[in-house]
Kinemage of the C-alpha trace (Angstrom):
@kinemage 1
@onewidth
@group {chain A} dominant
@subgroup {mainchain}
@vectorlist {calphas} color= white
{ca unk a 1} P -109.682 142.980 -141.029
{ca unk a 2} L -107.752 140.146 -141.896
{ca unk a 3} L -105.029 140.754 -139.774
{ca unk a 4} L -107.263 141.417 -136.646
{ca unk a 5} L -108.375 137.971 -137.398
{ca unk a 6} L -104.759 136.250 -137.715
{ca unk a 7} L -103.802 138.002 -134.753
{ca unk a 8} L -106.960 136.777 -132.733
{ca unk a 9} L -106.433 133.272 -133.822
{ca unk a 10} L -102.306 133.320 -133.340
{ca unk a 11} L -102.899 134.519 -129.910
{ca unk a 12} L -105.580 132.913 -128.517
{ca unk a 13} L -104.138 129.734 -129.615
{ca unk a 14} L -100.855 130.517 -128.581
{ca unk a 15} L -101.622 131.791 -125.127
{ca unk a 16} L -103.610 128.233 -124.405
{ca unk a 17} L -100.086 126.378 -125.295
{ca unk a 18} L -98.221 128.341 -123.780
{ca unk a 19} L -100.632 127.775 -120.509
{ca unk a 20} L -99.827 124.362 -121.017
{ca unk a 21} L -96.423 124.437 -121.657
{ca unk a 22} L -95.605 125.993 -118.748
{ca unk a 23} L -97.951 124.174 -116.060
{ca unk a 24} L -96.203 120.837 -117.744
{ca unk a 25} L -92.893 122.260 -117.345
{ca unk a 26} L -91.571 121.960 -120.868
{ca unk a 27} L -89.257 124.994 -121.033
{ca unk a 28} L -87.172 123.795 -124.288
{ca unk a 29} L -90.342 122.598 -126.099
{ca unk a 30} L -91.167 126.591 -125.473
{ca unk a 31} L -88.796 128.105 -126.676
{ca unk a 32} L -89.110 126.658 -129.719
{ca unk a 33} L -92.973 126.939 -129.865
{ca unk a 34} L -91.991 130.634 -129.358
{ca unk a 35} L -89.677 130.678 -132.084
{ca unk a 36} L -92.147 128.855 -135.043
{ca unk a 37} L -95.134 131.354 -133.346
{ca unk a 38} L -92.726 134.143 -133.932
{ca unk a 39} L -91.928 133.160 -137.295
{ca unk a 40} L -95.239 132.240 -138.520
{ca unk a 41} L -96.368 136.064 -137.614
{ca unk a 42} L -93.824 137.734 -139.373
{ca unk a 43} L -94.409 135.548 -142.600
{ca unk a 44} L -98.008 136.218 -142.415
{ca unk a 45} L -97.864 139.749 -141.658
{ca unk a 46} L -95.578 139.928 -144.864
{ca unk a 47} L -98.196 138.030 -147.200
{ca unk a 48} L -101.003 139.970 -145.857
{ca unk a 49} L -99.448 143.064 -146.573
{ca unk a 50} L -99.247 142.440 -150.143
{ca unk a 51} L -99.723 139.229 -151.487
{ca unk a 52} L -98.697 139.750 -155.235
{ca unk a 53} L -94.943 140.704 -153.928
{ca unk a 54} L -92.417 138.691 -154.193
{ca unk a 55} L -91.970 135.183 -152.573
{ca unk a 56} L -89.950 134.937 -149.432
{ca unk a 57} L -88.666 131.354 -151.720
{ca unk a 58} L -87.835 134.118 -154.480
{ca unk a 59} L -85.503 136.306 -151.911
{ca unk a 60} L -84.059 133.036 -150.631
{ca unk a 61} L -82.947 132.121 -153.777
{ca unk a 62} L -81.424 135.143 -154.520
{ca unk a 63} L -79.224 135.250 -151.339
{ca unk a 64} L -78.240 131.405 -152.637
{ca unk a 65} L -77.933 133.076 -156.325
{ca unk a 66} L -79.948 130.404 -157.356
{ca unk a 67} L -82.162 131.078 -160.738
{ca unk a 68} L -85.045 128.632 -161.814
């Protein structure tokens, strides 16, 4: 249910900018809203999914080998 809800919300909002964006003619400002919408999904999606799994900060350290 929760991710019927995030999706709702993501998209409705997003399709309202977007309808913006484009009437104003900001194509780069877009893009990048597209990217950050895009990325904000997937990161959601991934702590919805299971939320006691590890960090995405943990698996960024780890590519860094960084312990704390």
């Amino acid at each position: 249910m929760s991710f019927l809800i995030m999706f709702l919300v993501v998209g409705i909002v997003g399709f309202f900018d977007v309808k913006n964006m484009v009437n104003s003619g900001l194509k780069k400002e877009l893009i990048v809203y597209s990217i950050f919408l895009g990325a904000t999904v997937i990161f959601a999606t991934l702590y919805l999914k299971n939320p006691l799994r590890r960090t995405i900060l943990d698996m960024i350290l780890d590519l860094f080998q960084v312990s704390w």
